[in-house]
N, C-alpha and C positions, 0 to 999 in steps of 0.2 A: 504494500500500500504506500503511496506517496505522501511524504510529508507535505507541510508548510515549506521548509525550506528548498523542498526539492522543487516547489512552485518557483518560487523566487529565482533560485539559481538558474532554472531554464527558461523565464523568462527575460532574465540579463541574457540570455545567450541570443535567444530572440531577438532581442535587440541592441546588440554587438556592435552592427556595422554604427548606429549613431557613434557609439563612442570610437571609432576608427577611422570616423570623419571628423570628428573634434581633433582626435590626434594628430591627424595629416594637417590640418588647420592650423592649430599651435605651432607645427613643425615645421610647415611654412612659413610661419612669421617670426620662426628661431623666435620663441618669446623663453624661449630654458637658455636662453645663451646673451638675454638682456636681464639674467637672475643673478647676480654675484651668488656662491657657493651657498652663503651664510647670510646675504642680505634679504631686509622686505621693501619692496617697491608700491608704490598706489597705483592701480589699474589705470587711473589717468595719464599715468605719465607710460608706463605701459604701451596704452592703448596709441598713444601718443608719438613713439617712438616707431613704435610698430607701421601709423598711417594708417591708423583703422579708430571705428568708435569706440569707447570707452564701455558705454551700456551691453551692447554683443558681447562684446570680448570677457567681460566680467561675468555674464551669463555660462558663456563655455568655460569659462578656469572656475567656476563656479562647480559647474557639471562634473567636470574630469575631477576636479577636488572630493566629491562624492565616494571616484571609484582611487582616492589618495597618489591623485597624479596632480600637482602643486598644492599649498595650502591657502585656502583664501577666508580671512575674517569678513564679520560681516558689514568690518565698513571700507571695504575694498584691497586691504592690503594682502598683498601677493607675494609669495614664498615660496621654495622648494620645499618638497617632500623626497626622500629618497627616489620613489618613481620618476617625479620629472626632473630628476639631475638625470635617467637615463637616455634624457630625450637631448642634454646638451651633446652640440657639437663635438668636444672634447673630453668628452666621457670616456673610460678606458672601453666600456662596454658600450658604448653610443646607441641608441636605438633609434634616432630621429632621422637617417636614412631610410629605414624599414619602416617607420612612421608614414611619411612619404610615401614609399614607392608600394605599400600594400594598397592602398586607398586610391594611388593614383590613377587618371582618368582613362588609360588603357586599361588595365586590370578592372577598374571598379565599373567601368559599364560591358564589361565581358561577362562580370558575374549576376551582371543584370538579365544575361541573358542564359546563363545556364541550364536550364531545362534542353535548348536545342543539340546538347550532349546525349539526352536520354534518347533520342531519336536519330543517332546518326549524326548529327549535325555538331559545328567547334563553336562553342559560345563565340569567341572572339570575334570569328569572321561572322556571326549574324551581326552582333555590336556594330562593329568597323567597316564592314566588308572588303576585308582585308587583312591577312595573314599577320600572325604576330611579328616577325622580324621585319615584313613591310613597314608596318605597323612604325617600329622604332626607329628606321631608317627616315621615313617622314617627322617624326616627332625627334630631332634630336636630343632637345632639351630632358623627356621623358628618356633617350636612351641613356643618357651619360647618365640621370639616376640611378640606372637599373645598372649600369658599371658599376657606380659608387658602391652600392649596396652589394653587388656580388664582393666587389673587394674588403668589405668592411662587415661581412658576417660577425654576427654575436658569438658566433660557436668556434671562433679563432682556428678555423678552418686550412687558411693557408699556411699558416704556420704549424700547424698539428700535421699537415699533410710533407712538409720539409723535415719536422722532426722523426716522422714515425718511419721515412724509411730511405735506407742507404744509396745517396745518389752518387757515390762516392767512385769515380773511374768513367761515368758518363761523361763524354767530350762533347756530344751535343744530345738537348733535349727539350723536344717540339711539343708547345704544349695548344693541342687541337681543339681550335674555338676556346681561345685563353683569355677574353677580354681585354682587360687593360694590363695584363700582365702581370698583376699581384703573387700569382703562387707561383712564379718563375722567380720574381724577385727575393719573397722568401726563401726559395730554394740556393738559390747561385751565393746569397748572403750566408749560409753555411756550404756552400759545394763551391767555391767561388774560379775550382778552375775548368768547372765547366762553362760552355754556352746555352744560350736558352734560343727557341724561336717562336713568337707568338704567331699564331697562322690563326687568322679571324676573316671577317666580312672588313671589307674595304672602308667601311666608315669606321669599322671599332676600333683599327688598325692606326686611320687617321688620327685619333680622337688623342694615341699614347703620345705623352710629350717627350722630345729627347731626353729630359732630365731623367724620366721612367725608365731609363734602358744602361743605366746602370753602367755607364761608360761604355759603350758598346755590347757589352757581353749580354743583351738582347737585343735581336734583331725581330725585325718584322716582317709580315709576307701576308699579303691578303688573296682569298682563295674562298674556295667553296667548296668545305668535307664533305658535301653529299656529291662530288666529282672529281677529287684527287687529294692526298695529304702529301706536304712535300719529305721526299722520299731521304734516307741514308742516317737518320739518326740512332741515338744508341736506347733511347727511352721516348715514349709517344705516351703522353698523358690527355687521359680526359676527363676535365674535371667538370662535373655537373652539367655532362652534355646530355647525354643518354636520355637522362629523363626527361629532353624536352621533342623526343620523337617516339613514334610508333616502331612496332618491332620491326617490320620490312624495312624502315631507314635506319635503324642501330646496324643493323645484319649490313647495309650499303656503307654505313661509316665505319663499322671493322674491315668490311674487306677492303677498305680503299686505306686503311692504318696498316693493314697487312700486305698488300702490295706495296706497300711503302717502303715498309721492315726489314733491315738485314738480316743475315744470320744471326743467332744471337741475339736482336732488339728485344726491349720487352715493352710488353703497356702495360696501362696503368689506369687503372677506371676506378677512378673517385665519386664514388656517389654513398647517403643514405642508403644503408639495407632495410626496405620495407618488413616489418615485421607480419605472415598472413594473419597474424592473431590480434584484433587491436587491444586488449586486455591487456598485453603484454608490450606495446609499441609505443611510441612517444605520440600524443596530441597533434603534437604540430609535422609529425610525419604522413599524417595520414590527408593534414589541410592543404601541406604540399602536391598531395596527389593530387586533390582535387582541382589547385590552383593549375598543373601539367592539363588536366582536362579542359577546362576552361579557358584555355592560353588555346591548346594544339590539338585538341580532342580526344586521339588516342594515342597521346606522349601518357606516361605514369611514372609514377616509383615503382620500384622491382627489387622482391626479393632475391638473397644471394643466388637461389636456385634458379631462378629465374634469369639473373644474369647470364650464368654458366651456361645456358641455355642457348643464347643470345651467342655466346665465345665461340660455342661448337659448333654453331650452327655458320660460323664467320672462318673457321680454319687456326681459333686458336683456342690451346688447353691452360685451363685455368690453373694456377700454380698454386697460390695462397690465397688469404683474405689477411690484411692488416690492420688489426682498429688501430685509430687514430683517436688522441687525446679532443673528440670534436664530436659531433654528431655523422660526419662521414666516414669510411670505411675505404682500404685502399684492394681492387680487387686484381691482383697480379698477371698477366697471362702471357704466352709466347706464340710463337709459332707452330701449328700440330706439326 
C-alpha cells in the first residue's frame, strides 16, 4: 500500500522538469558565480547584475530554495547553500554545464516529443526535423555546450579513464569522435611520450584551440567514422561513442576501427555498463538510455554482454573489462 510520502515523492518526480528549467535559468544567468562563497546579496542587486527583474528572479531562487538549491530569506536576501555552490563555475565538481545543456532547447523539445520512439519514430527528428548532429552543427553555440559538458563530467571520467589503464609504449593514439580533446589530454599529461589524434566532425575539430593541443603532441583530422578511421595507430579509443548509435552503425564503426588496426592495435571502448537489472543499476544510467532514445532512437546503453556482442560480430575479441574510478568502464579488445 502506498504511503503519504510515496504520494509526495512521485509527485516531485512528476514535476521535475519545472525544476530543470529553473536550473538551466539560474545557470544561464551564472547567478552561483555573482554569490561570493560565504557572502549574502539582495535579489535586487542580483536581479540587477544579472539584466533581468528582481520580482521573477526572487520567485525562482525562491522555488529552487525549496528543493535547498540557494538560501533565500524572506526579505530577499540570497545565499549559497551547499547545492548551488555546485552550480558555480568553478566548482571542483561544477554542475552548471549539465544544468545547461540537460534542459537545453535541443534536448528539451526532443523530449517533448518522445512518445514518437514508441512507434518507430527519433523524438528528435519529429522536434527539429532534423538529425541530432545536424542539429549541433546549425546551433553552434548549443554545440560547444554539449563539448563543454562532455569535457567537464561530474564522474571525472577522463581522468579515471588515463589512470585506470597503461598507455605506457603507445606512440600514437587516435581517439574516435574525441570532441574537444579532453581525454587525450588527460592521457598524454601522464603518457607524455606518446601522441594523440583527435578525429571528429569538421566543426568539432574546428572549435579545439591551438593552446588545447598540448604543444603539438595533439593533432587533429576531421572525418567521418561511419566511413573511414585514420588508419596505423597503436590504440583507437572510443569514448562514449557507441551509445549514441544503433547496432548496425557500432558493427560499421568497428569495422572501419578495424581496418584501420595494425597488428597488435588495440581498442578501447569506454562506455557505462548498462546494468539489465534496474534494482541493481544507477538512476541516472538508465535516464541516459532514454536520453540515447530521444537524441537517435535506436542508439542505447548496453550491457557488457551486449557489447561483446557488438566486438564479435565486428572481427574483434574482447580481452578484459577495466572499471575505472568513474561511472565508465574501459572494455578492451583486439583483432580476432
Amino acid at each position: 500500500m502506498c504511503t503519504q510520502s510515496d504520494v509526495e515523492a512521485l509527485d516531485l518526480l512528476i514535476r521535475g522538469f519545472q525544476v530543470s528549467r529553473m536550473l538551466r535559468l539560474v545557470a544561464d544567468l551564472a547567478v552561483a558565480d555573482k554569490l561570493s562563497d560565504d557572502g549574502v546579496r539582495n535579489v535586487d542587486e542580483l536581479a540587477s547584475e544579472c539584466g533581468v527583474q528582481s520580482a521573477p528572479l526572487l520567485r525562482v531562487l525562491r522555488a529552487l530554495s525549496a528543493f535547498d538549491v540557494f538560501r533565500v530569506t524572506v526579505d530577499g536576501q540570497v545565499s549559497h547553500s551547499p547545492r548551488s555552490r555546485l552550480l558555480r563555475s568553478d566548482a571542483p565538481t561544477s554542475l552548471r554545464t549539465a544544468a545547461r545543456f540537460w534542459a537545453a532547447p535541443g534536448s528539451w523539445r526532443a523530449w517533448g516529443e518522445l512518445d514518437a520512439a514508441l512507434t518507430g519514430g527519433i523524438p528528435h527528428q519529429a522536434a527539429w526535423q532534423t538529425s541530432r548532429f545536424d542539429y549541433l552543427r546549425q546551433h553552434p553555440d548549443e554545440a560547444r555546450l554539449f563539448d563543454a559538458f562532455m569535457a567537464g563530467m561530474r564522474d571525472n571520467r577522463h581522468e579515471a579513464i588515463a589512470a585506470a589503464y597503461d598507455f605506457e609504449g603507445a606512440a600514437l593514439i587516435v581517439d574516435v569522435g574525441g570532441g574537444n580533446g579532453e581525454t587525450l589530454r588527460h592521457i598524454l599529461r601522464r603518457f607524455p611520450r606518446a601522441r594523440g589524434l583527435v578525429f571528429d566532425r569538421d566543426d568539432v575539430i574546428e572549435a579545439i584551440p591551438a593552446a588545447a593541443r598540448l604543444d603539438g603532441l595533439i593533432e587533429v583530422q576531421a572525418g567521418d567514422f561511419l566511413q573511414r578511421v585514420p588508419a596505423g595507430a597503436h590504440i583507437y579509443l572510443l569514448v562514449r561513442v557507441l551509445h549514441d548509435w544503433s547496432d548496425e552503425d557500432c558493427v560499421r564503426i568497428l569495422k572501419n576501427c578495424r581496418a584501420a588496426m595494425p597488428a597488435k592495435a588495440r581498442l578501447l571502448i569506454v562506455e557505462q555498463l548498462l546494468d539489465p537489472d534496474p534494482q541493481r543499476g544507477r538512476p541516472t544510467a538508465y535516464l541516459l538510455d532514454i536520453q540515447m532514445m530521444a537524441m537517435f532512437g535506436s542508439a542505447r546503453e548496453r550491457s557488457r554482454e551486449e557489447f561483446e556482442r557488438l566486438l564479435s560480430a565486428s572481427g574483434f575479441v574482447a580481452m578484459r573489462v577495466i572499471p575505472a574510478e568513474s561511472a565508465v568502464s574501459i572494455v578492451e579488445a583486439t583483432s580476432a
